[in-house]
Residue frames as qw, qx, qy, qz and C-alpha x, y, z in Angstrom:
[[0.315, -0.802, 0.284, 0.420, -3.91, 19.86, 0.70],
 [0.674, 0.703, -0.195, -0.116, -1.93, 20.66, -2.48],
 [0.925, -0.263, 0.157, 0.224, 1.01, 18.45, -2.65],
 [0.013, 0.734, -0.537, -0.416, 4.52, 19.49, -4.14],
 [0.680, 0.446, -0.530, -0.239, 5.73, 17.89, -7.28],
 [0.446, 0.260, -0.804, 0.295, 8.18, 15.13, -4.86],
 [0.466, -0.095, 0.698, -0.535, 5.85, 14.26, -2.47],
 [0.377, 0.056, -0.783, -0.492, 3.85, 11.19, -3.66],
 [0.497, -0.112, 0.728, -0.458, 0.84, 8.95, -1.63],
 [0.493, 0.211, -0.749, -0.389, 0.24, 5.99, -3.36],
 [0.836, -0.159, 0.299, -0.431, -3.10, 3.63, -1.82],
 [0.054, 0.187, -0.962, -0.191, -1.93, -0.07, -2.27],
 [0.652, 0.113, 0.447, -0.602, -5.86, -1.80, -2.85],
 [0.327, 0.082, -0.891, -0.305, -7.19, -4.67, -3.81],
 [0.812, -0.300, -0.088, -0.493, -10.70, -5.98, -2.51],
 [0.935, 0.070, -0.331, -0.101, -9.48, -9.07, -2.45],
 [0.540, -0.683, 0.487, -0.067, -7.00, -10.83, 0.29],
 [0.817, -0.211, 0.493, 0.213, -3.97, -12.80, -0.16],
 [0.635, 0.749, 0.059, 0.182, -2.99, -10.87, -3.24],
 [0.708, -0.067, -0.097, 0.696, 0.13, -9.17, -1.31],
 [0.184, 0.849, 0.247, 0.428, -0.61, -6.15, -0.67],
 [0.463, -0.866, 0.189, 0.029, 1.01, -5.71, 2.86],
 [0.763, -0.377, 0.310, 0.424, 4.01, -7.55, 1.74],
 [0.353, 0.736, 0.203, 0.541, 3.81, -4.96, -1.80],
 [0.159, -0.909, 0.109, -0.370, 3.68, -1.97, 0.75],
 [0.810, -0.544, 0.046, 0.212, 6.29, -3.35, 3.30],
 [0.653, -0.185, 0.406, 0.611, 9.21, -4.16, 0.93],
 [0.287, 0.864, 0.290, 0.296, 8.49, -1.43, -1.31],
 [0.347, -0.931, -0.105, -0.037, 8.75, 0.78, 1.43],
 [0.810, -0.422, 0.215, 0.346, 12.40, -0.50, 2.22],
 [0.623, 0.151, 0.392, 0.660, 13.65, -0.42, -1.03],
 [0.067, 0.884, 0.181, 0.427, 12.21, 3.21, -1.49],
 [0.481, -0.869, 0.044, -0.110, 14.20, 4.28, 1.74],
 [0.868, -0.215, 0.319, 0.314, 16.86, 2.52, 1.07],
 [0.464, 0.495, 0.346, 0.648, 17.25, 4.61, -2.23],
 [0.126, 0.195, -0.101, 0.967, 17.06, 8.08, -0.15],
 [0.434, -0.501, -0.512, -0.547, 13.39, 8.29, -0.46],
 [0.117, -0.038, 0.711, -0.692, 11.61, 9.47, 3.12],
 [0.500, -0.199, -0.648, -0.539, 8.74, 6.96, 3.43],
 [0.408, -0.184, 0.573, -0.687, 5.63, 6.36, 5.55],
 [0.268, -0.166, -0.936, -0.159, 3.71, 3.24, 5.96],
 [0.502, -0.050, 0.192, -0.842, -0.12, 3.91, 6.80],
 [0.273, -0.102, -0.943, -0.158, -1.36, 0.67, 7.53],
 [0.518, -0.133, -0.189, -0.824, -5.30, 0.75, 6.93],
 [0.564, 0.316, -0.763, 0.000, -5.49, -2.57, 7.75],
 [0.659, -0.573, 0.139, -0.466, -7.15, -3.93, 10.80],
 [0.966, -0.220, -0.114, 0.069, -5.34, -6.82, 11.04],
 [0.248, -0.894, 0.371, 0.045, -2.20, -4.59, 11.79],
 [0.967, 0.132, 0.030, 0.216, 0.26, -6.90, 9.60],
 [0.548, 0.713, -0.159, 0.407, 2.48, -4.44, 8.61],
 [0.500, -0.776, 0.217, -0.318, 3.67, -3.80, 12.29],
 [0.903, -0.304, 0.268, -0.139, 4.32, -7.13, 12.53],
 [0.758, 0.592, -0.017, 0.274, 6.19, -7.38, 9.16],
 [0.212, 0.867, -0.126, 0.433, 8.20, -4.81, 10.31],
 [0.624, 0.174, -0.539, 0.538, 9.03, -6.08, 13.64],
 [0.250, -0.308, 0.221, -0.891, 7.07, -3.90, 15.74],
 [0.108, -0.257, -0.955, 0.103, 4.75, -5.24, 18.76],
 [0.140, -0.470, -0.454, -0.744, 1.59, -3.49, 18.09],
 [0.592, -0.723, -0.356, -0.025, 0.08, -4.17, 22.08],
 [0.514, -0.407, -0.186, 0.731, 3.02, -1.54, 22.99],
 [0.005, 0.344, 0.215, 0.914, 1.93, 1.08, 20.50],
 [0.071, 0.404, 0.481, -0.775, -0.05, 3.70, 22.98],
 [0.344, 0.593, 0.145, -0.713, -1.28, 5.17, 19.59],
 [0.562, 0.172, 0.730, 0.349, -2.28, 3.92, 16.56],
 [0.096, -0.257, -0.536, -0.798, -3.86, 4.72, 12.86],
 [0.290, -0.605, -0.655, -0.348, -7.61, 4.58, 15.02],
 [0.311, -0.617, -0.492, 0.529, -6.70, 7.01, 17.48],
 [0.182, -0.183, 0.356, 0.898, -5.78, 9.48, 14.23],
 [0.252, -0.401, -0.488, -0.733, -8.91, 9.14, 12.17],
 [0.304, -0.800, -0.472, -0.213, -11.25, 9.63, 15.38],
 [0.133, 0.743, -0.080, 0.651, -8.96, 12.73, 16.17],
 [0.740, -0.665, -0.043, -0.092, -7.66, 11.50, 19.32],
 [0.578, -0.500, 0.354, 0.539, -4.38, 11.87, 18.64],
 [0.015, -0.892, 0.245, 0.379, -2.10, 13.40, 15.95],
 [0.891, 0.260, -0.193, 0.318, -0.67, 11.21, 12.81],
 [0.346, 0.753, -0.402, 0.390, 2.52, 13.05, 14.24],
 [0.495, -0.331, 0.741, -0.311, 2.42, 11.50, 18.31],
 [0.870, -0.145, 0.432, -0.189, 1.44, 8.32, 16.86],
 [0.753, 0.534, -0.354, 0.149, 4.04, 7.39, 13.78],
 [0.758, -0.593, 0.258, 0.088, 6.75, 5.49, 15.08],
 [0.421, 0.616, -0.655, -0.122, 10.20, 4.61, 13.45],
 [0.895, 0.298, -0.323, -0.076, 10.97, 1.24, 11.92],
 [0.776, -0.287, 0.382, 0.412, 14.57, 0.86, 12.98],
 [0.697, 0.079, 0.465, 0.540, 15.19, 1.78, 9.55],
 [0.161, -0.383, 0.080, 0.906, 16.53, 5.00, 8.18],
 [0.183, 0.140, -0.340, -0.912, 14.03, 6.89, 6.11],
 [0.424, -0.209, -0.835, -0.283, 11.20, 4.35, 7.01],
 [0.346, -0.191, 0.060, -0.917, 8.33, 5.57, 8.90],
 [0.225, -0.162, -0.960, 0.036, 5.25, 3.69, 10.66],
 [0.469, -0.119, 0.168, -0.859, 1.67, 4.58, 11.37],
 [0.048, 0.091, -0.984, 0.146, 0.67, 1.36, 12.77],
 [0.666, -0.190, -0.272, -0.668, -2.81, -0.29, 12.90],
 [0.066, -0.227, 0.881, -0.410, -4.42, -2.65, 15.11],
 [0.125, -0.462, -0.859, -0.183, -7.82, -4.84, 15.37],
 [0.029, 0.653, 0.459, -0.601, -9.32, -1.95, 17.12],
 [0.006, 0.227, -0.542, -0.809, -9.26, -0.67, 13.51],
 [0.124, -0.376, -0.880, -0.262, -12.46, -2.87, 12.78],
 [0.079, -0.757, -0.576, 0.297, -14.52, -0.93, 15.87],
 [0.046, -0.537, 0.006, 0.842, -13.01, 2.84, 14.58],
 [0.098, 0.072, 0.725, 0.678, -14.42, 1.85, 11.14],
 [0.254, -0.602, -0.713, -0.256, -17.81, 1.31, 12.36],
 [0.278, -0.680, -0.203, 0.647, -17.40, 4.84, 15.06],
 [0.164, -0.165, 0.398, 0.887, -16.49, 6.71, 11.74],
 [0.171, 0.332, 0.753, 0.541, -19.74, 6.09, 10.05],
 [0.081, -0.920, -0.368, 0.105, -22.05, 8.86, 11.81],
 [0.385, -0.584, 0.075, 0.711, -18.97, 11.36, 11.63],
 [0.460, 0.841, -0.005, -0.285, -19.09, 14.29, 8.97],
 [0.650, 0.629, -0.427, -0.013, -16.49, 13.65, 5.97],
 [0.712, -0.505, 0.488, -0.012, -15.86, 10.60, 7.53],
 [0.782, 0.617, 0.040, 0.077, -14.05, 10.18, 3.82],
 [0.358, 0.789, -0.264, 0.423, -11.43, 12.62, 4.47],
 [0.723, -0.677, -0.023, 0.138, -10.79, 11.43, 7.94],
 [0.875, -0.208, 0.069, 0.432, -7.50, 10.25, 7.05],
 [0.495, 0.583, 0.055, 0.642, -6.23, 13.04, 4.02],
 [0.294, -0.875, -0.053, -0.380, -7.30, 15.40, 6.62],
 [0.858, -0.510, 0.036, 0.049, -4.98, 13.62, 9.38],
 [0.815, -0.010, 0.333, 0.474, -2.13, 13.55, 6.99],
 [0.455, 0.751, 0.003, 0.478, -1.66, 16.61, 5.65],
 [0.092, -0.923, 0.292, -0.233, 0.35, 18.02, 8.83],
 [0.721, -0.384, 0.520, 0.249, 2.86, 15.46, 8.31],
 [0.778, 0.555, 0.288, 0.059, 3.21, 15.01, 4.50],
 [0.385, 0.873, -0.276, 0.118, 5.68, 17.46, 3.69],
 [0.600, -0.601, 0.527, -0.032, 7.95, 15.44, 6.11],
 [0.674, -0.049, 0.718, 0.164, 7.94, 12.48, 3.48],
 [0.145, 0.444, -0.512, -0.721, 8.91, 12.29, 0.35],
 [0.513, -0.089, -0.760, -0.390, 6.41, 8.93, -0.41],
 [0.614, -0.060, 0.594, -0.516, 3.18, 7.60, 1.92],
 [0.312, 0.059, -0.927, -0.198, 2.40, 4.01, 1.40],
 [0.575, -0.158, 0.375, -0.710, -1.26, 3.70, 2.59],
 [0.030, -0.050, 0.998, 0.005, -1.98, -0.53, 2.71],
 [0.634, -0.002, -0.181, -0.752, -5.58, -0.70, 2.30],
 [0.533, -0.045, 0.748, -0.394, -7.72, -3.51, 3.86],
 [0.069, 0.002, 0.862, 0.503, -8.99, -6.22, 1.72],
 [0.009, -0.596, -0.735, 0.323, -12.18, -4.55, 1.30],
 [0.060, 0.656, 0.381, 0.649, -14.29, -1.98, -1.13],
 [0.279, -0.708, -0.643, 0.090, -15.23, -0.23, 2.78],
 [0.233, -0.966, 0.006, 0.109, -15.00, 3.25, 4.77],
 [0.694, -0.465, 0.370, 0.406, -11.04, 2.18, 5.36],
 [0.471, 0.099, 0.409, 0.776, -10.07, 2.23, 1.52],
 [0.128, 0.929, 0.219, 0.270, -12.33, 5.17, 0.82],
 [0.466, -0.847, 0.079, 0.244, -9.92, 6.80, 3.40],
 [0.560, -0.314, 0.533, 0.551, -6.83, 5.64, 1.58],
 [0.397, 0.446, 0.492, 0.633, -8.03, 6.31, -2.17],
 [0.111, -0.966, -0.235, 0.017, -9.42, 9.87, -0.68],
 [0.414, -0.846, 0.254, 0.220, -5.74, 10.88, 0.77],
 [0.839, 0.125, 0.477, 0.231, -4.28, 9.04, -2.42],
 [0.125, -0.574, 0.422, 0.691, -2.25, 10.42, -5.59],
 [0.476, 0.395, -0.706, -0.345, -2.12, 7.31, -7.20],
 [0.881, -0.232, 0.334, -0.241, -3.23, 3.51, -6.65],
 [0.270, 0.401, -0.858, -0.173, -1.22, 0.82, -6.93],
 [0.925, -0.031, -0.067, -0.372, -3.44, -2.78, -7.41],
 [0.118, -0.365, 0.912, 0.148, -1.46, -5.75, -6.55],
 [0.789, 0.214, -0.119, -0.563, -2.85, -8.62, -8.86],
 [0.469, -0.338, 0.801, 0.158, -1.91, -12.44, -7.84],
 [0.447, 0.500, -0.447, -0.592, -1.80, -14.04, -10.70],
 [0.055, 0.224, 0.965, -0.124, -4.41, -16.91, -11.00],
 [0.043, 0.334, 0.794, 0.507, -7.72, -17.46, -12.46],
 [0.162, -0.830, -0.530, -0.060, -10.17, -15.71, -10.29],
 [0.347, -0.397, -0.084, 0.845, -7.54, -12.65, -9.61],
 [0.031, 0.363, 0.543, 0.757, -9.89, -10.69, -12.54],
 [0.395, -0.553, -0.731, -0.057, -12.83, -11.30, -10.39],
 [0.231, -0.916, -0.312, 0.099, -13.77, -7.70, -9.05],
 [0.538, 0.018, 0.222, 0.813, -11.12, -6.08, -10.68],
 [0.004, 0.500, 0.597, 0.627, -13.96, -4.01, -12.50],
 [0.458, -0.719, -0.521, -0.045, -15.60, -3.22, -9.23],
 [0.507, -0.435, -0.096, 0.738, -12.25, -1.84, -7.87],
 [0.398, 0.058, 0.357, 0.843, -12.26, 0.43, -10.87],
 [0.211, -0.641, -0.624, -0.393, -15.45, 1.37, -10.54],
 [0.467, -0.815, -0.180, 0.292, -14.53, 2.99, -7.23],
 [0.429, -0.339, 0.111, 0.830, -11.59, 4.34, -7.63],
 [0.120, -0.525, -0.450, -0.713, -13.90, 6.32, -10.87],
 [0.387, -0.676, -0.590, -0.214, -16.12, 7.03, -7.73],
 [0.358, -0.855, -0.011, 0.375, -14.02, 8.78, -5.53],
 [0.435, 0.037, 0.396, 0.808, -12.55, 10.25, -8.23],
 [0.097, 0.426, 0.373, 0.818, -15.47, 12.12, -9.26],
 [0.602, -0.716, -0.329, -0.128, -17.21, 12.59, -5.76],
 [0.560, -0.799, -0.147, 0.160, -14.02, 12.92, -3.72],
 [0.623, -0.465, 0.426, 0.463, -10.51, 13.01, -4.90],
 [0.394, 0.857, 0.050, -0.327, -10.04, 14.63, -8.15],
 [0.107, -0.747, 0.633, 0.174, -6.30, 13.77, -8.28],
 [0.673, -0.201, 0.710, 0.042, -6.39, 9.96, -8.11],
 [0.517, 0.470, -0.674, -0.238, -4.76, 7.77, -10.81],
 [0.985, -0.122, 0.123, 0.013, -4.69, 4.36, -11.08],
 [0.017, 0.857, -0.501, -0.116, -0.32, 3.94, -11.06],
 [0.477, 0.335, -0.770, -0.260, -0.35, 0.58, -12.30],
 [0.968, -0.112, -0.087, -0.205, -0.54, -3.32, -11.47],
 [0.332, -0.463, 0.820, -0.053, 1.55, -5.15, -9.53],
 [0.868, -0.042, -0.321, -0.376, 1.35, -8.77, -10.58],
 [0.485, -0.532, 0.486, -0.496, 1.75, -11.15, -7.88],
 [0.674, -0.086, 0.729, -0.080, 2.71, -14.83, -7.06],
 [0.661, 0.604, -0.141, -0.423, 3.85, -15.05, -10.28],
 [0.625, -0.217, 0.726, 0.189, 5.44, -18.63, -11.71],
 [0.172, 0.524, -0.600, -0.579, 6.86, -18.53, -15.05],
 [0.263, -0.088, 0.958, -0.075, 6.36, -22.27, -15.15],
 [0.301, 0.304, 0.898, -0.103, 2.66, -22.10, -15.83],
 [0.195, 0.410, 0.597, 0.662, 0.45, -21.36, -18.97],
 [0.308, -0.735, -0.604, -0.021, -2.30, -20.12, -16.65],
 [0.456, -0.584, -0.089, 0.666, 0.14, -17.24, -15.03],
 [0.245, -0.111, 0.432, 0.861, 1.19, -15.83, -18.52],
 [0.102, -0.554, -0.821, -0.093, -2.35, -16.21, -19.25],
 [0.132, -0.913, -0.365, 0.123, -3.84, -13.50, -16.89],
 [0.180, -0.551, 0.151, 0.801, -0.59, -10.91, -17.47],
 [0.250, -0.016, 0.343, 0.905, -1.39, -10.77, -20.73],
 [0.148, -0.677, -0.718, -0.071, -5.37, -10.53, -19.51],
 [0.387, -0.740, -0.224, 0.503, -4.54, -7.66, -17.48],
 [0.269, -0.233, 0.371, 0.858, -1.96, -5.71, -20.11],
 [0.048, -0.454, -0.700, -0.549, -5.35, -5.81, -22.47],
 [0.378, -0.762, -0.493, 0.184, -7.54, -4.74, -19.33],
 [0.274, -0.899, 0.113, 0.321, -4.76, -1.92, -18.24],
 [0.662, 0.421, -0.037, 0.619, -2.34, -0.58, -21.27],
 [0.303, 0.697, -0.138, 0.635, 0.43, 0.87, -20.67],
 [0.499, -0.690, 0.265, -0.454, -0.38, 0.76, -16.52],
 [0.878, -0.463, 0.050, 0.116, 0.67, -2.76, -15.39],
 [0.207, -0.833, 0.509, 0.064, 4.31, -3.07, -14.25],
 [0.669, 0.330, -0.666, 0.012, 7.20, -4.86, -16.39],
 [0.063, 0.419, -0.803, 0.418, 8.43, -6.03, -13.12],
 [0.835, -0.279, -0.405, -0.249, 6.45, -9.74, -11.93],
 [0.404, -0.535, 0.513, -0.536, 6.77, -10.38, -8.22],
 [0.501, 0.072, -0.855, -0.114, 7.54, -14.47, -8.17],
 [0.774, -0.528, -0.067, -0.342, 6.05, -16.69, -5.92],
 [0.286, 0.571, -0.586, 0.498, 8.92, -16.80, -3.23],
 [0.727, -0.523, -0.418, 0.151, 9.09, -18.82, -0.17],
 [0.436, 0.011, -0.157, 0.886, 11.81, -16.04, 1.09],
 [0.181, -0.383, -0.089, -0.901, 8.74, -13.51, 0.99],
 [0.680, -0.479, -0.456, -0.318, 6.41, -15.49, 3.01],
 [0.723, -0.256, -0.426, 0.480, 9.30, -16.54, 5.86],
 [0.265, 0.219, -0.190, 0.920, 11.15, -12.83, 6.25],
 [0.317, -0.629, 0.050, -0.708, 7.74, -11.32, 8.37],
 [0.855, -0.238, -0.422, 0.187, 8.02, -14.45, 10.54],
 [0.684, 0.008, -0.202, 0.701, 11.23, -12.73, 11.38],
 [0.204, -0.844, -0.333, 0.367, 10.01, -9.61, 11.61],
 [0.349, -0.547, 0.323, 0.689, 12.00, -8.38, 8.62],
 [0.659, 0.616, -0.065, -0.427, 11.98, -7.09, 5.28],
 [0.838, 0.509, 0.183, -0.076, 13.01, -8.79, 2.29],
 [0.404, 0.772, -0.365, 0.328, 16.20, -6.94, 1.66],
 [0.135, -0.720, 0.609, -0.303, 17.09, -7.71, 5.06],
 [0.850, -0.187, 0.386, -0.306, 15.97, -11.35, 5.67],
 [0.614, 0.055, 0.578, 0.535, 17.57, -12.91, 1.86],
 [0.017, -0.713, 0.286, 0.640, 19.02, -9.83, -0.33],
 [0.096, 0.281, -0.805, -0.514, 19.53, -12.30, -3.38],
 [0.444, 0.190, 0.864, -0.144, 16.54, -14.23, -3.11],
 [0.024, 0.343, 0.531, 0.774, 14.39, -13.65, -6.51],
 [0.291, -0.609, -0.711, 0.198, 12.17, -11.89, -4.26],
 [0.402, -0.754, 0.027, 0.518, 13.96, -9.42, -2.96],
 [0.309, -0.005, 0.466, 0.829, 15.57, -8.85, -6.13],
 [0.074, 0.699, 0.626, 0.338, 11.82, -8.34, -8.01],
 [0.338, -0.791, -0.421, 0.287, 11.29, -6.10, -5.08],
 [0.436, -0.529, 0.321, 0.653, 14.21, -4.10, -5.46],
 [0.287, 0.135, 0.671, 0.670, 13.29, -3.90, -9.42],
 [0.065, -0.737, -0.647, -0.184, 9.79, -2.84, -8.85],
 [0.374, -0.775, -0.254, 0.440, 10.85, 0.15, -6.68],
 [0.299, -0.318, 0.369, 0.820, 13.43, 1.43, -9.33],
 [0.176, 0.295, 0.752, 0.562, 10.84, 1.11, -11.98],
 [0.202, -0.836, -0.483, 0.166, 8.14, 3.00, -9.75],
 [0.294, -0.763, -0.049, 0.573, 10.21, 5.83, -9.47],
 [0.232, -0.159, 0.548, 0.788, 11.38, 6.10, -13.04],
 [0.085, 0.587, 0.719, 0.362, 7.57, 6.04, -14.06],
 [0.218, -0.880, -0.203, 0.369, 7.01, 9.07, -11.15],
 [0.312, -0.465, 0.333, 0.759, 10.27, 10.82, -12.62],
 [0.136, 0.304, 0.679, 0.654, 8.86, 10.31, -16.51],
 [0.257, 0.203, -0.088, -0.941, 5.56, 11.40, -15.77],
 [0.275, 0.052, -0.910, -0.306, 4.67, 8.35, -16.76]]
């Protein structure tokens, strides 16, 4: 489905785990909704974090994201709302893991998801699909139904390490499925001023991706790790923490690149 200029769906992927990608697509989300923006969270994501993040007990959701892509329900009966105004939820659960491996005999079992989402889309004004730490079916789904990717990169020595490989897909369903997709930059992650080795791989990465990674470095924050404990975002758990601030920087900066053209 053609999209209007102000609609946006931006995959968050990364092969790799522990890089932040649900806690990229959570507090994003917030601060994007918080600014006006109507956002959904599509959490790909078998281990159904973002639910949790978010405050939501996932063994009360009737429907999830795996009753949508094997067309047993409706992304519309199964999104729920956050609590929070302009903040959206298509919720995932471990039963994600068995609908991955039920997709694979199904015909464009690629497009499950774009295909799921397009009679909701015009509703939001940004989807935030979380992608599983994994190259499988699940992110094909999310870089298929995608605009743009956004890569969170933690920043440490082996965070390079299948960087290439990611890119190598996203080129792949680019020229096989998804015609549209951009890569919309680099997040860097767990980032600590402090050490040589941090500065190190941003400027590894700025060489790797000009002009794509984001000015804005996401510190390494004990205030980001605690706030899903709680079942809250960032903005709402500590507003001043340098966390929450980054956050809150990264979201303005996202949208001024969407608004350039950039």
């Amino acid at each position: 489905m053609a999209l209007e200029k102000q609609n946006m769906i931006i995959a968050i992927a990364n092969q790799k785990g522990g890089v932040g990608k649900t806690t990229t697509a959570i507090n994003l989300g917030g601060y994007l909704a918080q600014k006006g923006r109507r956002v959904l969270l599509v959490d790909m994501d078998p281990q159904g974090n973002a639910a949790t993040c978010l405050g939501i007990e996932k063994r009360e959701l009737e429907q999830t994201v795996s009753e949508v892509l094997l067309g047993e329900a409706s992304a519309e009966a199964a999104i729920v709302q956050t609590g929070r105004s302009g903040l959206d939820l298509l919720a995932a659960t471990p039963d994600l893991a068995g609908t991955s491996v039920a997709m694979v005999p199904m015909m464009a079992r690629e497009t499950r998801l774009t295909k799921a989402l397009a009679s909701v889309v015009d509703r939001y004004d940004i989807i935030l699909i979380d992608c599983p730490p994994s190259l499988g079916l699940l992110t094909i789904n999310g870089l298929t139904a995608a605009d743009r990717v956004l890569i969170p990169l933690q920043c440490e020595f082996l965070a390079l390490e299948g960087l290439a490989q990611l890119k190598e897909t996203i080129d792949l369903v680019r020229s096989q499925l998804n015609s549209r997709l951009q890569i919309g930059g680099v997040v860097m992650t767990m980032y600590d001023g402090r050490a040589n080795l941090a500065r190190q791989v941003v400027e590894e990465v700025r060489r790797y991706f000009p002009q794509r990674i984001f000015n804005t470095l996401i510190p390494r924050n004990i205030r980001l790790s605690e706030a899903p404990s709680h079942g809250e975002l960032i903005s709402e758990y500590d507003p001043q923490s340098r966390g929450a601030k980054a956050y809150a920087a990264l979201s303005e900066e996202l949208l001024q690149r969407e608004e350039s053209g950039a």
